[in-house]
C-alpha positions in Angstrom: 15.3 -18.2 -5.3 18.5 -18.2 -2.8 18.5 -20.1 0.3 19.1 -17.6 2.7 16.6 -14.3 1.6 13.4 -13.9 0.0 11.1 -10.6 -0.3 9.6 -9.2 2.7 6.0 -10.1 3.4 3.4 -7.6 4.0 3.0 -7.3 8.0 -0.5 -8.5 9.1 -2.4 -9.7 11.9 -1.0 -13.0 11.0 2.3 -12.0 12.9 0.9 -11.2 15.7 -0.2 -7.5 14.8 3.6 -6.9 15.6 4.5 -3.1 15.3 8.0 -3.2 13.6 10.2 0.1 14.9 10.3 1.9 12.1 14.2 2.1 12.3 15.1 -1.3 11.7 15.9 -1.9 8.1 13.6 -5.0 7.1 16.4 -7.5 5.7 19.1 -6.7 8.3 17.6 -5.4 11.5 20.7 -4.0 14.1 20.7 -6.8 16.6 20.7 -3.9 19.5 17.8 -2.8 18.7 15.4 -5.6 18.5 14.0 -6.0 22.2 11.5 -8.4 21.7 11.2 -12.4 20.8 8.5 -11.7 18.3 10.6 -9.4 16.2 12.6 -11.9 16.1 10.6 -14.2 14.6 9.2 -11.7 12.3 12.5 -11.5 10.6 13.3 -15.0 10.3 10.0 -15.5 8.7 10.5 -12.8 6.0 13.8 -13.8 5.9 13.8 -17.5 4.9 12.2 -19.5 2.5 8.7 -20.7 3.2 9.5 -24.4 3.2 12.1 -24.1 5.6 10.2 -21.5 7.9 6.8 -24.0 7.7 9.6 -26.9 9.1 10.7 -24.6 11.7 7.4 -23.5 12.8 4.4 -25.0 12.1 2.6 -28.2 14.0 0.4 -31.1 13.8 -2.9 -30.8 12.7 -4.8 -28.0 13.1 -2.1 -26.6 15.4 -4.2 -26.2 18.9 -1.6 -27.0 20.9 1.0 -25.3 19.1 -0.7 -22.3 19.6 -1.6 -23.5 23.4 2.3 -24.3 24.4 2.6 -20.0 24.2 -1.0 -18.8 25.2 -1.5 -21.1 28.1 1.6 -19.3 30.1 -0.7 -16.2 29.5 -3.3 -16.9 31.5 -1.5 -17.9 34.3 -1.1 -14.5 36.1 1.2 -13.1 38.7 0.3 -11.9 42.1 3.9 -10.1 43.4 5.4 -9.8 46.5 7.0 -6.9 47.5 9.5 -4.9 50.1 11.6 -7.9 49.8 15.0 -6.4 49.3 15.7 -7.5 45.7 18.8 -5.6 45.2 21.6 -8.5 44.5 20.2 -11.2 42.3 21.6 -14.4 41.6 20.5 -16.6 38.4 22.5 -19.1 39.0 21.9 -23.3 39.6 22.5 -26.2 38.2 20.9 -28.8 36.0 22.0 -32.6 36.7 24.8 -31.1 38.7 26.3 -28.8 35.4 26.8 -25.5 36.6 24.5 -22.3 34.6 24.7 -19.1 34.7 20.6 -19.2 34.3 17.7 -21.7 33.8 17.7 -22.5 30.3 18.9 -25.1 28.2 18.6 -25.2 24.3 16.7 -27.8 22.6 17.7 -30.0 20.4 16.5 -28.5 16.4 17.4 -30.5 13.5 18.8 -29.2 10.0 20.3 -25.9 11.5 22.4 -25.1 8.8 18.8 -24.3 7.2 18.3 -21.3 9.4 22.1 -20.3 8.8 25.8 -21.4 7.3 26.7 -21.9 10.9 24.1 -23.9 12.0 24.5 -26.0 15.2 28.1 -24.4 15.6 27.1 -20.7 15.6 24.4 -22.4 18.3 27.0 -23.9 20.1 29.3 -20.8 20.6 26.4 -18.8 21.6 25.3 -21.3 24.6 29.2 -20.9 25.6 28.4 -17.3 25.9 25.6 -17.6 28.3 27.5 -20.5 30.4 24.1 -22.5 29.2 23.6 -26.3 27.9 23.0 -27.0 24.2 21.2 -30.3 23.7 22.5 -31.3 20.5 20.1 -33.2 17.6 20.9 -36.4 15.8 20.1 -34.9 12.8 21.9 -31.9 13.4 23.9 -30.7 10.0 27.4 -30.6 12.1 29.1 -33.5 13.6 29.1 -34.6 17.3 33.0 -33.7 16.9 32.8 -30.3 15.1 30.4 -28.5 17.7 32.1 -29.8 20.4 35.3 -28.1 19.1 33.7 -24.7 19.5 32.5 -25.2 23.2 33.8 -25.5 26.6 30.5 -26.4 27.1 29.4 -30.0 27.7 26.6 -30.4 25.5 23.7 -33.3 25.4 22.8 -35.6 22.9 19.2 -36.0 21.6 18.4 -39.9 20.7 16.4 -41.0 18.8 15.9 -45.6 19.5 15.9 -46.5 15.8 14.7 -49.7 14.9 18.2 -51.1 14.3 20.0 -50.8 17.8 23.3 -51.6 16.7 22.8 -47.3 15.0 21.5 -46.1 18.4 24.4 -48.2 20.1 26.6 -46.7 17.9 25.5 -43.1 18.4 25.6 -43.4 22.0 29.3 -44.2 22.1 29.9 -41.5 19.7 28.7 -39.5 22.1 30.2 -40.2 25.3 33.5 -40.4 23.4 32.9 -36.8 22.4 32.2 -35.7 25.4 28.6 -34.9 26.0 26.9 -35.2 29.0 23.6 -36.5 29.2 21.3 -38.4 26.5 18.3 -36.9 25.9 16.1 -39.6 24.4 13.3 -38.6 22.6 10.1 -40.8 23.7 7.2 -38.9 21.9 8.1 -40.3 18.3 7.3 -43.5 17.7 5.8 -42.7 14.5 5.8 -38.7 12.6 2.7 -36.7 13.8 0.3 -35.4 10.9 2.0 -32.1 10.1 -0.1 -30.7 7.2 1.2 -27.5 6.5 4.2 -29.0 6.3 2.8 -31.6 4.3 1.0 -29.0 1.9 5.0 -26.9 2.2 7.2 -29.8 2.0 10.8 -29.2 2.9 13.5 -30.7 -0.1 17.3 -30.3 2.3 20.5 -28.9 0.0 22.3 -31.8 -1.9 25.3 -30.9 0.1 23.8 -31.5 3.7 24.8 -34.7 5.4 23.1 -35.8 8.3 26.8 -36.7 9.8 25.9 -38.4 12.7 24.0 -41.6 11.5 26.7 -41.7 8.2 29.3 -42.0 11.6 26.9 -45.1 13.2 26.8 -46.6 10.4 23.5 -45.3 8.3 23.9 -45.6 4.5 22.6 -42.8 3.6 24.5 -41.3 0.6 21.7 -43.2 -1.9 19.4 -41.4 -0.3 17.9 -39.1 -2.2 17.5 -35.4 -0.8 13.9 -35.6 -1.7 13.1 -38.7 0.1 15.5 -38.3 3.2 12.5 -37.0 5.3 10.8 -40.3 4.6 13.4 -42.3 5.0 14.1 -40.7 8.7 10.7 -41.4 9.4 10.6 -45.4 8.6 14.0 -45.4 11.0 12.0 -45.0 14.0 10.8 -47.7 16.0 7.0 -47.8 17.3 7.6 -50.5 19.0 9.6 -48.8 22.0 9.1 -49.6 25.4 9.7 -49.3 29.3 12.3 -52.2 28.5 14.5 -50.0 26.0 15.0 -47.6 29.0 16.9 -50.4 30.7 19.1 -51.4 27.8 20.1 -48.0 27.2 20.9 -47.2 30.9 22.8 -50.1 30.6 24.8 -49.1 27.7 26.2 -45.7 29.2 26.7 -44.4 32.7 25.5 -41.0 31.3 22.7 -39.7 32.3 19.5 -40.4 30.7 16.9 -37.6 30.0 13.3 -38.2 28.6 12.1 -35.9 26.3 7.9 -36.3 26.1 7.0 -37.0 29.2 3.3 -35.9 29.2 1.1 -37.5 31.7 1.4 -37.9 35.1 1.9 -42.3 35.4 4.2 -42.0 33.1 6.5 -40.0 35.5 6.1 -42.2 38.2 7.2 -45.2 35.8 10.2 -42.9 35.2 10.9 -42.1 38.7 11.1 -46.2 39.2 13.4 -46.8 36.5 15.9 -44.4 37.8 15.8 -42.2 35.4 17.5 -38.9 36.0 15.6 -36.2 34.2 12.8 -35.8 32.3 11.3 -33.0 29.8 8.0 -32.1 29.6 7.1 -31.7 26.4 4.9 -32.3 23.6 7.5 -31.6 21.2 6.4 -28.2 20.4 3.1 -29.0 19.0 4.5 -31.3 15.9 3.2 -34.7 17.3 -0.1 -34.8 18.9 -2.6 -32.4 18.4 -5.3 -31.1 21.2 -2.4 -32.1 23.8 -2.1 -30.5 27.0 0.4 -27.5 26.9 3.3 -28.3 28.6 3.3 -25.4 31.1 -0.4 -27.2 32.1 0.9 -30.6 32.0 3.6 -29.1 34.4 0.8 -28.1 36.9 -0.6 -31.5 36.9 3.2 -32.8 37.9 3.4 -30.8 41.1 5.2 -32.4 43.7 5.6 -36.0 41.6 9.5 -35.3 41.6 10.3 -33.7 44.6 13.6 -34.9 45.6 13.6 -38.1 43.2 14.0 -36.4 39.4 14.9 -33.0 37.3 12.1 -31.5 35.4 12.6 -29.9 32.3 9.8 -27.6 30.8 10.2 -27.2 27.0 7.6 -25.5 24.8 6.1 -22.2 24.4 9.0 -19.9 26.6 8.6 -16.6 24.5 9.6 -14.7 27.5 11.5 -14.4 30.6 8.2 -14.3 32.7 7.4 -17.6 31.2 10.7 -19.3 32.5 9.6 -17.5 36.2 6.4 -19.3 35.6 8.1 -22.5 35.3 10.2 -22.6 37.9 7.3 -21.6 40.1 5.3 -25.1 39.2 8.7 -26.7 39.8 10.7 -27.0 36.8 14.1 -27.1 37.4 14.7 -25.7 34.1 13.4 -24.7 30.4 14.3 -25.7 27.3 13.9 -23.2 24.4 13.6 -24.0 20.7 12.3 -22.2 18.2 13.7 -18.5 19.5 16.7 -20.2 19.3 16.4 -20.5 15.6 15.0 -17.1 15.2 17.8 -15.8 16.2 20.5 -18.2 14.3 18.5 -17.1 10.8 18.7 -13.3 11.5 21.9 -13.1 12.9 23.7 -16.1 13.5 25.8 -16.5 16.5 25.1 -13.0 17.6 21.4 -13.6 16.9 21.5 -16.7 19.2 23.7 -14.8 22.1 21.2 -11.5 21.4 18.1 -13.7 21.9 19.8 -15.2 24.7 20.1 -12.1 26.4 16.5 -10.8 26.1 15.5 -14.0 28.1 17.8 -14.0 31.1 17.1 -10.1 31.5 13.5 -10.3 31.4 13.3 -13.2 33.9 16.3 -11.3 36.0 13.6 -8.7 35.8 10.5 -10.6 36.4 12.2 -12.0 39.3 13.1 -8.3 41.4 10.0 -7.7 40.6 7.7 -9.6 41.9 10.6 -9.6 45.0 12.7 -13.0 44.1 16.6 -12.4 44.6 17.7 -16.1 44.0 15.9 -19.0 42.3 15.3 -21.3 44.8 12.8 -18.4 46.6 10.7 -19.1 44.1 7.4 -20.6 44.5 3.5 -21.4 43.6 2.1 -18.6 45.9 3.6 -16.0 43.3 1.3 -17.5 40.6 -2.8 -17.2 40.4 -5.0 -19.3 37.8 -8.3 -18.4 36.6 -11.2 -20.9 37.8 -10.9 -24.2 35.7 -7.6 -24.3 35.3 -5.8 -27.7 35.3 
């Protein structure tokens, strides 16, 4: 079986009861026409193998929250305002004082080069495109170096603390050598989360993928089988992280430093005392912990914590541009998208990326006239309505 292309699955409710236009040819859909996230990631998922597709989208456990990071932004519902004079728009802010030309940010995705030869690069120039911040993964298949050649862009780094510093020290001056602008540290791992379709699926990476940035700090990983890398990653991590690593790492960069996982409402505040700049709320996408909170309801539960003292980043479950509307609404500063993102890479690489791009900004550009927003900073809670029992 090739990497790249497998036979098309029959459509079923399974994908979301999607109805296909009938003028797309199944294996290589014209870009133009596809006006809609899930068709997307209808053809990523008949494009690709199954082993990678169940990496890129599947979760922990039985996969509640994976499926509550999307539906949860559902059943918040919009009460608009209207006669408001929406005729000039503006998108535009800024996220830790970088300049975008809208309210998104990708996420940081390892193994890209799975979803297509281009991987992170093809990710990169797209982000360029849209004026927009790529947060880059430590296991990304493209060097810090090489993806920063093919943007203007200052991207973020995604950190992992590993259980040998002297690696994470080393990444973090690769890095800020580079030129990236913020390190995004991921605090939701200290072990792998159950993932058991993944398990059942497992995912074996090319022999000819290298996981260049931990071979630069130092990581000997060329005896490392492709079979066992996965493993391998895994007993890097260190579950013995703490409050106390925050301060060692501010104190090894004057970067800014981003938490990625923030979940509950204490840990914030302990954040907002440490001086930390940013932080993401996330339950990274559903692979950890299942039964969390989604993130757009842990955002809810955050209202007014950061006011004035720290960035919030919403990542998980932003199909739509009405979703990233939502999440400014509650406060966020910002989204982070993911697994679009990949969607796009795998059915048309760069173009793919810049196409899904696209869909998002107009459909919050859109969300925003209409419910009678001309900049972001107009918008607010009373725009939003929950049903009864809502967090």
């Amino acid at each position: 079986m090739p990497l790249y292309g497998r036979p098309m699955r029959k459509l079923t409710r399974s994908h979301m009861q999607l109805k296909v236009n009938q003028t797309f040819s199944p294996n290589n859909p014209s870009l133009d026409s596809i006006l809609d996230i899930r068709e997307f990631e209808y053809y990523a998922q008949n494009k690709l193998p199954e082993s990678i597709t169940t990496f890129f989208s599947r979760g922990a456990g039985h996969e509640v929250t994976l499926k509550e990071n999307v539906s949860a932004f559902d059943r918040i519902k919009l009460l608009p305002r209207v006669l408001r004079n929406v005729a000039k728009r503006s998108l535009l802010t800024t996220v830790l004082n970088q300049p975008v030309d809208f309210p998104l940010l990708v996420s940081p995705m390892a193994f890209q080069r799975l979803a297509h030869p281009e991987g992170e690069v093809a990710v990169a120039k797209a982000a360029q495109a849209h004026n927009i911040i790529m947060a880059v993964s430590t296991l990304s298949t493209y060097s810090l170096e090489e993806i920063t050649a093919n943007t203007k862009i200052p991207p973020w780094f995604q950190l992992y603390i590993y259980k040998d510093r002297e690696i994470t020290k080393n990444l973090v001056q690769l890095a800020e050598a580079s030129g990236y602008q913020g390190i995004v540290l991921t605090v939701d791992t200290p072990i792998y989360g159950k993932r058991i379709k993944e398990l059942r699926t497992p995912l074996t990476l090319p022999p000819e993928f290298e996981i260049k940035n931990l071979i630069a700090a130092g990581l000997p990983l060329k005896d490392v089988s492709s079979s066992k890398l996965a493993g391998y990653l895994a007993s890097l991590l260190d579950p013995s992280l703490s409050w106390n690593d925050i301060t060692w790492l501010q104190s090894l960069t004057p970067l800014p430093i981003i938490l990625k996982g923030i979940m509950n409402p204490k840990d914030m505040q302990i954040a907002i005392a440490n001086s930390v700049e940013a932080v993401i709320i996330s339950n990274h996408g559903g692979r950890q912990l299942d039964t969390t909170l989604s993130s757009i309801e842990v955002l809810k539960l955050m209202k007014g914590l950061g006011d004035g003292k720290i960035e919030i980043i919403l990542d998980g479950g932003i199909r739509k541009g009405i979703d990233i509307l939502k999440a400014l609404a509650l406060g966020a500063r910002a989204v982070m998208v993911g697994r679009p993102i990949l969607w796009g890479l795998a059915v048309g690489g760069e173009e793919g990326v810049k196409r899904v791009l696209t869909i998002l900004k107009a459909e919050l550009d859109l969300a925003m006239a209409l419910c009678g927003y001309s900049s972001l900073h107009q918008i607010n809670e009373e725009v939003l309505h929950f049903p009864d029992k809502y967090p």
